[in-house]
Phi, psi and omega in degrees: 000170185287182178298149169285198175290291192303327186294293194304314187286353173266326175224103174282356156300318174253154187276134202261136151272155191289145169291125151356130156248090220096148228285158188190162177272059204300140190251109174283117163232170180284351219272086172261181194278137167097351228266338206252351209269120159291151184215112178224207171174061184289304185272302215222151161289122179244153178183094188249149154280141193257125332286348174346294215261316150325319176272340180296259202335330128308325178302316199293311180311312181302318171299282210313315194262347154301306180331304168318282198279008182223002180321329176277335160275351202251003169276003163273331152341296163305291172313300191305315193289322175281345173293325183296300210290334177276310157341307202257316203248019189306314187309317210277307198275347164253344150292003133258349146308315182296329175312312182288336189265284261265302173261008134321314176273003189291316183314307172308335173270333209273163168317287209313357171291336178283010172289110205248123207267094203127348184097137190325326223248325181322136188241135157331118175271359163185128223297201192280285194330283202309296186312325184279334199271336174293289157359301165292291199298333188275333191282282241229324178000264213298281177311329194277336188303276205325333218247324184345297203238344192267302212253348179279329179261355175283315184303291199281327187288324202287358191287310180332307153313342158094212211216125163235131174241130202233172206311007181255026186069337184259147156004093192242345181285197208230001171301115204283186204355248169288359184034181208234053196286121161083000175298047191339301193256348166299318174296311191306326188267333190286330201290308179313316180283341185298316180277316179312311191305326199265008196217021168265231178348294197276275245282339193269330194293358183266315159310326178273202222060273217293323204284312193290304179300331208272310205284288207288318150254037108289330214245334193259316212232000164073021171260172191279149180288079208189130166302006197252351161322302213300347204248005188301314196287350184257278221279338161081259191282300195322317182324340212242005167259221205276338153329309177279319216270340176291312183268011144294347155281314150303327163296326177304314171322283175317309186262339172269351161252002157291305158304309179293332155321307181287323207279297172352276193283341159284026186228331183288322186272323183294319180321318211260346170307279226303331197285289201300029188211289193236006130095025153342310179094192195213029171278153192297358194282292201309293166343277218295287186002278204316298203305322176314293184334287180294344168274348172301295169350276172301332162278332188290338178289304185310336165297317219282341181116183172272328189298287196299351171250293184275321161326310180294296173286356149294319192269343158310313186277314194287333187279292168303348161268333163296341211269297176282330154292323151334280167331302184305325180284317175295306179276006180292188169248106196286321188278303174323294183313295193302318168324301216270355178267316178320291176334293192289332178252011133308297186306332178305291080058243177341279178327307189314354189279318195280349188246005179279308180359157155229350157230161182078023194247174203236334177298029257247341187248344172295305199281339176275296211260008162222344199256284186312324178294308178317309204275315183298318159315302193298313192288332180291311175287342181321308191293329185289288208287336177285311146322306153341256191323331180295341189289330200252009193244018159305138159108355182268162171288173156342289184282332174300300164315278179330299180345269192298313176281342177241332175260356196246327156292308197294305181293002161282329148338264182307319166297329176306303201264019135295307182286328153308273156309319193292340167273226193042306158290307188291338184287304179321285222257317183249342171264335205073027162299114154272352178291007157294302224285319195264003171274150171265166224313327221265001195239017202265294163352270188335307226270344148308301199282359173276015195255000183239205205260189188015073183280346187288289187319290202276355146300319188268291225299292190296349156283318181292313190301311162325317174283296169325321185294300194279307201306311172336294196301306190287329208264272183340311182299288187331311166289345191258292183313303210291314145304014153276266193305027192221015210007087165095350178265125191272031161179056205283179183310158202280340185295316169333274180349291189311309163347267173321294191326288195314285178325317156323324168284303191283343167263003166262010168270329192291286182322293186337308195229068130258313232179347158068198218280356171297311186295000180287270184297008159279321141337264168339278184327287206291329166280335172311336190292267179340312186289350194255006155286355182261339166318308180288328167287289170347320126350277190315311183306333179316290200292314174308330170281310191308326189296346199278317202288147167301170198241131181263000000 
């Protein structure tokens, strides 16, 4: 149950989740927030859970400075462990990507969608604008920078190339299904839908997962805003022993090497801005640098609060990728681009049934090395941006949520890798540019916008939305682990916070020079792996609790 009266006035640090508003199925436990927790102010004020915040935070320590100090043995180590998991087990994360979209949309159509996430009576805490802009910079920033333009033309030349085998019968190119060889618009629509798959549908549904169990027992059922709620209806009073403290350890897991994933490959694009502009250099020094930088960043947004930091600077980044997206339609090629989001999301549309598949498909380096690392990345990010969101969508139904959170990124989505990625192509196929097609990802930006007018200008707008992007990302994580490891208080001491933030930098400087963008996405896979069995039992908790609920 929430905090009582007496918990707040003695310690006005925690912020109370709001009581149900209007009749609601409240689940009685013997359980309050903190019941588990030290609380001292030896250094610092601290008020952690035992064991929750101690033991992740060992692990995360051990890791880091072995990574550090043993980096040239442990990166092939890295490579090999993300070859397996995505190799072997490619099948397992996309047939459950399909599980979570399968029930987001059931929900949306079926009564349980008429559910108001707070209770019948429950009003919105912030308005669409404000609510939408948080939501997107925490879920997607970093990756649409990097992947915008990189992965629509990585998609389309290998589709383009057609299907190679090599002597061992199998498959060797990167295309996805039968690819389109030697096809202009066939490669062009199979490579757009091929991306649209990796930036719709699955990736927000792994997020509304998280977001909806998270939202529905706390705001409906009166448990702490912590993953370990969510599982009640399976473990029932047990949740609050060592069953809940394993997935509160794995959430913890999952989002602090998910994040370091993204500021890794966001540190890499910025590197490499700064290098194609002002000739900078791509050395791990410069890495480490940009990262110190942008986690300096990210604690000052985390002093600063939620309204006052990632707010601010969620509708500041959302406003400059609209700017730069504009920019794109308009001096791009504009009539092609709006054809062509119509187009892509016909293509989408059409692919999805082939590219869901999770068995019998031939595509082995499409489906390893881009379809499972994606999905095992989004599930790495789940637990942060889905507590995120859960924080800020109190008071929407059910149907409302699901919306806004799974159909409205996506079709923003398909315009972005259109008007983007989709030039990018149109420079290749009408101009002869090759200098997209042959740079590598992290430079395929730049070297698109060097085909437009003020290249100068609109190169630094994608580096700051890149930095920004990540701070967004880093300020929100920060705040969903310090709720965790703080077990369930959604505003423990401000130093915690300061913790995680910090740590987020350093174990993505650790992964970098353990092991470069392998030890990233190797990360990513292997905590994503674990986390996505507490996604599918969530699910079930899903439906059992919405049968529980008034109808709004």
């Amino acid at each position: 149950m929430t905090s009582t009266q007496d918990d707040q006035d003695n310690n006005p640090e925690i912020e109370p989740i709001p009581e149900p508003e209007g009749v609601t199925e409240i689940i009685e436990t013997d359980f309050e927030i903190g019941q588990d927790n030290v609380v001292g102010e030896r250094f610092f004020a601290f008020d952690i859970h035992n064991p929750v915040f101690p033991l992740s935070a060992l692990v995360i320590i051990v890791f880091t400075v072995g990574t550090i100090i043993f980096q040239t043995q442990l990166e092939p180590v890295f490579t090999a462990l993300r070859d397996t998991l995505t190799t072997n087990l490619d099948w397992f994360f996309i047939a459950s990507g399909n599980v979570f979209v399968l029930l987001c949309l059931y929900l949306i159509v079926s009564p349980l969608g008429k559910v108001r996430l707070g209770g019948p009576l429950a009003t919105p805490d912030y308005g669409y604008a404000g609510w939408f802009a948080m939501l997107f910079a925490a879920g997607m920033g970093i990756g649409l920078m990097f992947y915008g333009v990189s992965e629509p033309m990585s998609h389309y030349s290998s589709a383009f190339g057609g299907i190679s085998i090599g002597e061992d019968g199998l498959r060797t190119d990167w295309a996805p299904l039968g690819a389109a060889e030697g096809d202009v618009d066939g490669a062009r629509r199979l490579g757009m839908a091929a991306t649209i798959f990796h930036w719709g549908l699955h990736p927000w549904a792994i997020y509304a997962v998280v977001a909806l169990a998270l939202s529905l027992f706390a705001y409906n059922k009166g448990l702490p805003l912590t993953l370990r709620s969510c599982f009640y209806p399976i473990f029932g009073e047990k949740v609050w022993g060592w069953p809940g403290h394993l997935v509160d350890v794995l959430a913890v897991f999952a989002t602090i090497f998910g994040l370091a994933t993204s500021l890794g490959i966001g540190a890499q694009q910025a590197a490499a801005g700064l290098d194609f502009l002002f000739g900078f250099g791509t050395s791990n020094g410069m890495l480490i640098a940009l990262i110190v930088f942008i986690t300096l960043i990210a604690i000052v947004s985390i002093v600063r609060g939620l309204d006052g930091g990632v707010k601010v600077l969620s509708e500041l980044n959302i406003g400059l990728a609209a700017l730069l997206l504009l920019f794109v339609i308009i001096v791009g090629p504009t009539v092609q681009i709006l054809k062509e989001f119509f187009g892509n999301l016909g293509a989408y549309l059409q692919y999805l049934p082939a590219l869901s598949n999770p068995v019998g498909r031939e595509d082995a380096n499409f489906t390893s090395g881009w379809t499972a690392f994606y999905w095992a990345w989004w599930i790495s990010w789940s637990p942060f941006v889905g507590m995120f969101i859960a924080r800020v969508s109190r008071g929407r139904t059910v149907r409302e949520f699901l919306i806004a959170v799974l159909i409205v990124p996506t079709v923003l989505s398909v315009l972005w890798m259109t008007a983007l990625g989709g030039t990018g192509i149109s420079q290749l196929v009408n101009d002869g540019f090759t200098g997209v097609q042959d740079a590598a990802l992290e430079l395929k930006l730049f070297q698109m916008l060097t085909q437009l007018p003020l290249t100068g200008i609109t190169s630094v707008i994608g580096i700051v939305l890149v930095v920004v992007f990540f701070v967004t990302s880093s300020d929100s994580g920060s705040l969903v682990i310090d709720t965790i490891a703080a077990g369930g208080k959604v505003n423990a001491p401000l130093p915690q916070r300061i913790f995680w933030g910090s740590f987020e930098g350093l174990v993505a400087i650790a992964l970098l020079v353990g092991g470069g963008l392998s030890a990233l996405q190797a990360m990513a896979v292997s905590t994503g792996l674990p986390f996505t069995f507490v996604l599918l039992a969530a699910c079930y908790a899903i439906v059992k609790g919405l049968q529980a609920e008034v109808k709004a």
